[in-house]
N, C-alpha and C positions, 0 to 999 in steps of 0.2 A: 645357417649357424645356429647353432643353441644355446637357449637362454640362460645364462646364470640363476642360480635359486633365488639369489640378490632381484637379479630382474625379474624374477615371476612374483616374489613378495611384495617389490614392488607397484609392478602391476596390478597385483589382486589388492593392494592397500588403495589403489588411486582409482579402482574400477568400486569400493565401496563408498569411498568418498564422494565420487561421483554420483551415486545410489542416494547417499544422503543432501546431496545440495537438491537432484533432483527434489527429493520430497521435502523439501524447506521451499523450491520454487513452487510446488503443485499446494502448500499451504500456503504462499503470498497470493496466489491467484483465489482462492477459497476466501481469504481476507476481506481482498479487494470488493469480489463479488458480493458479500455481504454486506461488504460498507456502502455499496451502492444500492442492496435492499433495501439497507436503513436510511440511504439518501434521500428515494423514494416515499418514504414513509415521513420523513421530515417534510418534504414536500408538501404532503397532503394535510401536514400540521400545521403548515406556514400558512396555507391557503386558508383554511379553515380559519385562523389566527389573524389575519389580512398581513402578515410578516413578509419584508421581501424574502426573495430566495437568495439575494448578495446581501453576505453582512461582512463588509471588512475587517469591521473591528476581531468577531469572533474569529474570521479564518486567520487573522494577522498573531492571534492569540493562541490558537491550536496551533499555526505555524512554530511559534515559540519552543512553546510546553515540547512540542517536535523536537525542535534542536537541542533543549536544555536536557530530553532523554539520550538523544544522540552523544551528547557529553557523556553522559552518564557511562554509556554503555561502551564507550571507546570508540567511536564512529563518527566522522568528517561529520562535524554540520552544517557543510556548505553539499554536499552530499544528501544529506535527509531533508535540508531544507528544501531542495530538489525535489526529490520524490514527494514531497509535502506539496508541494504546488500544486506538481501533477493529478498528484490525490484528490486535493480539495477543487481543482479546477472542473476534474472528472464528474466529482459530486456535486461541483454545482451546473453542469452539462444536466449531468442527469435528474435532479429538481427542475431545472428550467424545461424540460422535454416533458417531464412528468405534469408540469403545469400547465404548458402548451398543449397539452392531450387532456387535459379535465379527468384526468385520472383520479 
């Protein structure tokens, strides 16, 4: 059967869409990587500093500032505060590994 022009604009409308989430996911993962360069590098400040690597307060604080852009932006902030967790949980994985290694 063939396709209507309806279904082929369609298509090529949902196959660029497509195109573009890809490279909004391939720039969260660029993000991410980076914030864990910089987590690394906090690390090696902290130690240097005698600073733990957990600070509640501040990550309860960035969690916030998180949600209040979440608001901002039109986006669940039971959603961001989500990925906010994950984030900072990651980052501090990755300070605590960094300090474990005497890096």
């Amino acid at each position: 059967m063939k396709k209507s022009k309806h279904d082929e604009r369609a298509e090529g409308q949902l196959l660029l869409l497509s195109g573009i989430i890809a490279k909004i996911d391939a720039e969260l993962v660029s993000l991410l990587a980076r914030r864990m360069e910089i987590a690394e590098d906090v690390a090696q400040f902290k130690m240097k500093c005698g600073s733990p690597i957990l600070r509640e307060k501040v990550e309860r604080q960035r969690t916030k500032k998180m949600v209040e852009l979440a608001r901002e932006a039109g986006l669940d902030p039971e959603f961001v505060r989500a990925v906010a967790y994950l984030v900072i949980a990651e980052s501090c994985r990755v300070q605590l590994r960094t300090k474990e290694s005497g890096e």
